[in-house]
LOZA-756281 format. One line per field, with one value per residue (C-alpha): x, y, z; residue number from 0; residue in one letter. Coordinates in nm, 3 decimals. Example, Ala and Ser with C-alpha at 12.3 -4.5 7.8 and 13.67 -1.06 7.14 Angstrom:
// residues 2
u = [1.230,1.367]
v = [-0.450,-0.106]
w = [0.780,0.714]
n = [0,1]
res = [A,S]
END
This chain:
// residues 299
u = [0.000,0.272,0.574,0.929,1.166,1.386,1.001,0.850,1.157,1.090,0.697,0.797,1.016,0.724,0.482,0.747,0.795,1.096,1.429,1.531,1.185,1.216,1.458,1.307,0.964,1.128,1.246,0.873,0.737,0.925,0.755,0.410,0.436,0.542,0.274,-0.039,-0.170,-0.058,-0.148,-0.507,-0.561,-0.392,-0.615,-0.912,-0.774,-0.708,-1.066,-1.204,-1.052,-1.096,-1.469,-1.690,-1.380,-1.465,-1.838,-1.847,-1.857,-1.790,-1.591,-1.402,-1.221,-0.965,-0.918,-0.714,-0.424,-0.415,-0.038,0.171,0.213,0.575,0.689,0.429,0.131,0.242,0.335,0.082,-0.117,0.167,0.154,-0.210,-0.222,0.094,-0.123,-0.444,-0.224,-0.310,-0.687,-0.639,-0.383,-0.662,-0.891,-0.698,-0.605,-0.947,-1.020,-0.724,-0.579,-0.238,0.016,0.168,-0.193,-0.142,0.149,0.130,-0.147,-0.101,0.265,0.068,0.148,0.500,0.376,0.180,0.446,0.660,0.433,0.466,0.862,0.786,0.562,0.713,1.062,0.949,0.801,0.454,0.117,-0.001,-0.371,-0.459,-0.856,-0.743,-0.525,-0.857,-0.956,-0.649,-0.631,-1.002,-1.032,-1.193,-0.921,-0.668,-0.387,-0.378,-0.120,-0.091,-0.455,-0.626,-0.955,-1.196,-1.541,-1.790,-2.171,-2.252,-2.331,-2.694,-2.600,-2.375,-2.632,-2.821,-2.660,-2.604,-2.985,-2.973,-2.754,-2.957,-2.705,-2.891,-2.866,-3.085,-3.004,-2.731,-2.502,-2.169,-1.918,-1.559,-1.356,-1.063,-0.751,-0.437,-0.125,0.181,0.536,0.404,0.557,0.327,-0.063,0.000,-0.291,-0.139,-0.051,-0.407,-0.551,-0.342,-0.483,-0.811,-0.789,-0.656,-0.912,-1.163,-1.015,-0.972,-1.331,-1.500,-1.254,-1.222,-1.562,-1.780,-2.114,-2.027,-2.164,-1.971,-2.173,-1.915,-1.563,-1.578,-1.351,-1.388,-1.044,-0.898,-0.738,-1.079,-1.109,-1.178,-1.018,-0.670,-0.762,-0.697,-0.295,-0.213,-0.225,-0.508,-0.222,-0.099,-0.187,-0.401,-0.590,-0.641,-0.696,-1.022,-1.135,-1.230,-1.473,-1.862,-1.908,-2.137,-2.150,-1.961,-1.844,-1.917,-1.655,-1.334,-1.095,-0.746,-0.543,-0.612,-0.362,-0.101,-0.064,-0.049,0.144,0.363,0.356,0.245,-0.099,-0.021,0.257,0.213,0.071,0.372,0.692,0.478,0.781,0.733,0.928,0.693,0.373,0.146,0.312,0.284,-0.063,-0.130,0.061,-0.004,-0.425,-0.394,-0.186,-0.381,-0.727,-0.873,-0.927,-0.902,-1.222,-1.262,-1.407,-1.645,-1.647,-1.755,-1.756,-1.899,-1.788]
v = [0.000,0.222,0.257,0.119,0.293,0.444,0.569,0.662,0.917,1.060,1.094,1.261,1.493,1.595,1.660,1.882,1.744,1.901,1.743,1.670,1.441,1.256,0.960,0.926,0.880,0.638,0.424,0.448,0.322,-0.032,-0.051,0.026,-0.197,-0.487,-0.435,-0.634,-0.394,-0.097,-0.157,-0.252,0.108,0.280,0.074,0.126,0.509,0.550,0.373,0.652,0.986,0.881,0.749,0.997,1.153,1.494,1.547,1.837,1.904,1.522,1.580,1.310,1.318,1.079,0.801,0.848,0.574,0.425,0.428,0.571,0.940,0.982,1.022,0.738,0.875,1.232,1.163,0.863,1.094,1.133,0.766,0.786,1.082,0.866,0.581,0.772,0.991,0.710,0.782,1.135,1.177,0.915,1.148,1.472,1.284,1.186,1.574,1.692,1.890,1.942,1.846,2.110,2.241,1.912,1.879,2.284,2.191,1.849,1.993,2.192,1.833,1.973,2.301,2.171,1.993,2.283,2.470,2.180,2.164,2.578,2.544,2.253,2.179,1.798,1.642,1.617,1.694,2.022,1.973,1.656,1.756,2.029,1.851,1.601,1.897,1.839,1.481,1.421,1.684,1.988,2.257,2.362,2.624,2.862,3.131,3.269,3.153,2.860,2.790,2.563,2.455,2.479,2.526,2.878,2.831,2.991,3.309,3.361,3.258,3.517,3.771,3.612,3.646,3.993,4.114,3.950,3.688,3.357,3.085,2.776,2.477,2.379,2.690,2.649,2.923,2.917,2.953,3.163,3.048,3.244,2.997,3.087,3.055,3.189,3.580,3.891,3.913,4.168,4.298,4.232,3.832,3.804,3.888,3.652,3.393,3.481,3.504,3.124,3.010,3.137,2.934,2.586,2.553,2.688,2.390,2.103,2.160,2.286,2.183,2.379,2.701,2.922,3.227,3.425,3.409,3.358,3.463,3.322,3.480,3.731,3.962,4.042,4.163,4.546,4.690,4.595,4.942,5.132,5.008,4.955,5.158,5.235,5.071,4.800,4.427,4.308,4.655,4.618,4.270,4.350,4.610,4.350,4.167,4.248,4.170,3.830,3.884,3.989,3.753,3.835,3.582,3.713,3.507,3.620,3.308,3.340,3.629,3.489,3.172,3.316,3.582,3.462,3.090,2.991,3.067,2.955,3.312,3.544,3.871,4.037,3.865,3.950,4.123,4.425,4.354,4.445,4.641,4.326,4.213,4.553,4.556,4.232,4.254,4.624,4.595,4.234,4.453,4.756,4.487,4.501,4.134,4.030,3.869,3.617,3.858,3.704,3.866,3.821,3.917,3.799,3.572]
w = [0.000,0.077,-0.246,-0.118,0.060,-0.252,-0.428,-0.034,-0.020,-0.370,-0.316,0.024,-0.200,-0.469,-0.138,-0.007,0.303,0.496,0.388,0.746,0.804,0.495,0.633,0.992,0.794,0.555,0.847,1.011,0.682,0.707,1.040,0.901,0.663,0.869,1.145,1.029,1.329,1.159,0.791,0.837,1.015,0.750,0.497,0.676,0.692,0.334,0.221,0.482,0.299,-0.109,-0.053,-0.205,-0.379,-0.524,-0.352,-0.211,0.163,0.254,0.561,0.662,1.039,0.977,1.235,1.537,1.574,1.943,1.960,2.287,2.207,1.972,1.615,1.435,1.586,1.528,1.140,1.100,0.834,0.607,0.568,0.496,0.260,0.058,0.017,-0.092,-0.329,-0.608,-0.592,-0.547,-0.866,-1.086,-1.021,-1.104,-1.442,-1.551,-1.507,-1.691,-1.411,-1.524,-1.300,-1.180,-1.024,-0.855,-0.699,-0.570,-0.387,-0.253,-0.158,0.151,0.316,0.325,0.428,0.724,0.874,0.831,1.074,1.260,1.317,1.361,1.601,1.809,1.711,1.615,1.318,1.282,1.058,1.189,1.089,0.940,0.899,0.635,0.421,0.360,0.114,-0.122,-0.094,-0.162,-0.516,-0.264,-0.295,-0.528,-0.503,-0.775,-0.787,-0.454,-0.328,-0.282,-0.400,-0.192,-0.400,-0.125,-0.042,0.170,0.512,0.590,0.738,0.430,0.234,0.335,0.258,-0.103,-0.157,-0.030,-0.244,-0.578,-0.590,-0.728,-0.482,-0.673,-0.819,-0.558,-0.665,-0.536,-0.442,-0.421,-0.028,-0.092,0.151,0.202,0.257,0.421,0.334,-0.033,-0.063,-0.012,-0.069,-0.350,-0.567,-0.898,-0.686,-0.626,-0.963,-1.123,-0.920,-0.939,-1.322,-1.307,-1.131,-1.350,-1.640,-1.375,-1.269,-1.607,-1.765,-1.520,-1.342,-1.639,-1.477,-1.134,-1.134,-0.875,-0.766,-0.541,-0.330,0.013,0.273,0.642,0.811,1.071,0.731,0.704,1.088,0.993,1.236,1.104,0.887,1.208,1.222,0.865,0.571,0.295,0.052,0.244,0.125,0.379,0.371,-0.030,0.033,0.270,0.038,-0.276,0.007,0.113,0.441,0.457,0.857,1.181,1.483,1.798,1.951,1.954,1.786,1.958,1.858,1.525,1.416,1.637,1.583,1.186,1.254,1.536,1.460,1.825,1.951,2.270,2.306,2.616,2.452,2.587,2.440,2.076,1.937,1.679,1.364,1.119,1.045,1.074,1.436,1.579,1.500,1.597,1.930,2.011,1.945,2.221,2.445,2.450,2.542,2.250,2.084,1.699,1.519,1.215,0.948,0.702,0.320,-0.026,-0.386,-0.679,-0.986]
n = [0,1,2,3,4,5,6,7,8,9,10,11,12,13,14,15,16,17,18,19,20,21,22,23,24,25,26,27,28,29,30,31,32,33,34,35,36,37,38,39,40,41,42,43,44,45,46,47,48,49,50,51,52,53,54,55,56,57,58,59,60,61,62,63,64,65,66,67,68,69,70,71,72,73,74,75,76,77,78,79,80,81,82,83,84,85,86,87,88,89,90,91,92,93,94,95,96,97,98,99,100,101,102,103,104,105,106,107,108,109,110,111,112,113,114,115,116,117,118,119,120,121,122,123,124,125,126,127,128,129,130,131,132,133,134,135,136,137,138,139,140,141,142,143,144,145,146,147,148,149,150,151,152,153,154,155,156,157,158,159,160,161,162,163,164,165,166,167,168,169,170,171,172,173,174,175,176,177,178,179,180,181,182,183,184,185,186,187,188,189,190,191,192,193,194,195,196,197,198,199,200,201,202,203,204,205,206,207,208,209,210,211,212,213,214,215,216,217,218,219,220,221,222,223,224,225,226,227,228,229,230,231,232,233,234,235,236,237,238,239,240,241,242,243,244,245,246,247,248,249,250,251,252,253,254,255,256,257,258,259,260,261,262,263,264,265,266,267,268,269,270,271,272,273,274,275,276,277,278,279,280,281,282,283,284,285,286,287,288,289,290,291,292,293,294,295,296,297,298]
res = [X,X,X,X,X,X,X,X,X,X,X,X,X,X,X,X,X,X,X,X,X,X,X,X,X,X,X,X,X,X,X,X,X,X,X,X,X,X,X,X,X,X,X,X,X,X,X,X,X,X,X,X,X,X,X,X,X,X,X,X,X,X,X,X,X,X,X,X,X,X,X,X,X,X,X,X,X,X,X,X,X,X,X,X,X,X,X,X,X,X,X,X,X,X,X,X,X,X,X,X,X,X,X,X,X,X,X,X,X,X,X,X,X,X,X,X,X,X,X,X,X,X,X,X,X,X,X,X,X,X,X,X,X,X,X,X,X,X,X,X,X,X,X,X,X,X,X,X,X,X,X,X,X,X,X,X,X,X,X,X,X,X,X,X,X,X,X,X,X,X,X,X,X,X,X,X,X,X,X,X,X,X,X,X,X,X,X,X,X,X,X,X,X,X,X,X,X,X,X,X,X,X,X,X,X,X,X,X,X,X,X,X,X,X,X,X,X,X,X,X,X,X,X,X,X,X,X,X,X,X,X,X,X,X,X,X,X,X,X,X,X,X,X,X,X,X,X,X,X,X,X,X,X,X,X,X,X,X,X,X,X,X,X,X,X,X,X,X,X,X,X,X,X,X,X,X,X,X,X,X,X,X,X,X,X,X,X,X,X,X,X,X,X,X,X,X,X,X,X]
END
């Protein structure tokens, strides 16, 4: 189920998993797949994320492995999103996503554990849950944004209707995501991606009809407008959105784990490098608290 060591190390490679993890996860593997224990969970694992590949909304939680906390149960979803990556790449081909739309987005495996190591000095799969959406034909990166297909949530759905957007038929609309370790938000950065992902969906998903980009993230918090300039890239970032809705739950964590790379940080040792941190740190430290902002804009 899982390649041999010589192809697990080059598949590790194309998912750009950090070079220092790539032998200590090759060594793992043997054990895997030698442990009758092991292999029928990551079977059972695997048949969990690719069933129902490419609906829509099919959350899958992958399973937990029962194994004494250390570096198999912390990297166990690598081994799982390597096995599925047949299913997942059969069913980019028989779309005729090119490859390189592939591999940029199933590379946020790499990307995740990079956060990981960041975060914790270990390896590990930050958030298993939201790779699911790459592995299973939900999200693509594009440029410098990534493009979930999704169904609006009610209260964004709302505000769809109010603003004469047509909402029948099971339209779809398209989450916009913002990955990190990918160079500045720029205007011209986004257009270009936004202009590729009008050609994807209208060619690989033809009978999808996207209605509008949503945006479900602290950039769209509006009071980052009161630290940062009208020209800045978050700022012109927020300004292509209609607000869908406001929270009422502040969402503090949010911006610094992002920002900071630890949620967990005491609000005082934020340090003030740059624009974004010194609002960030100085808005927490003054009492105020940041808040998931909720946008859209048509397609």
């Amino acid at each position: 189920m899982l390649p041999d060591a010589d192809e697990l190390a080059e598949v590790l490679l194309d998912l750009a998993v950090p070079h220092e993890d790539i032998n200590a996860l090759v060594r793992m593997g043997r054990r895997v797949t030698d442990d009758p224990e092991l292999l029928r969970f990551l079977r059972a694992s695997v048949e969990e994320l690719v069933q129902g590949m490419g609906e829509v909304g099919g959350a899958v939680d992958l399973p937990q492995l029962d194994w004494a906390s250390g570096p198999l149960q912390r990297c166990f979803p690598v081994y799982v999103f390597v096995a599925a990556l047949p299913y997942t790449r059969a069913y980019h081909r028989a779309l005729g996503i090119p490859d390189d739309v592939s591999r940029r987005t199933l590379a946020d495996l790499g990307r995740n554990m990079t956060v990981h190591r960041r975060r914790y000095g270990r390896a590990g799969v930050q958030a298993p849950w939201w790779l699911t959406r790459h592995f299973r034909g939900e999200l693509y990166q594009l440029g410098r944004l990534q493009f979930e297909r999704t169904r609006p949530g009610q209260r964004t759905s709302r505000a769809l209707r109010a603003a004469g957007l047509d909402l029948t038929s099971g339209a779809l609309c398209l989450n916009l995501h913002i990955p990190d370790c990918l160079g500045p938000l720029s205007p011209a950065a986004c257009e270009r991606s936004l202009a590729l992902a009008a050609d994807f969906f209208a060619r690989h998903y033809p009978e999808e009809k996207f209605r509008a980009a949503l945006c479900h993230s602290w950039l769209l918090d509006p009071q980052l407008k009161e630290y940062l300039p009208a020209d800045s890239n978050i700022v012109r970032f927020q300004d292509r959105f209609h607000v869908a809705r406001e929270d009422r739950e502040p969402a503090d964590s949010e911006p610094v784990q992002f920002v900071f790379g630890d949620p967990e940080l005491a609000i005082g040792t934020l340090p003030r490098r740059t624009a974004v941190e010194r609002a960030v740190g100085d808005h927490l430290r003054a009492g105020g608290h940041w808040y998931i902002g909720h946008g859209w804009f048509p397609l």
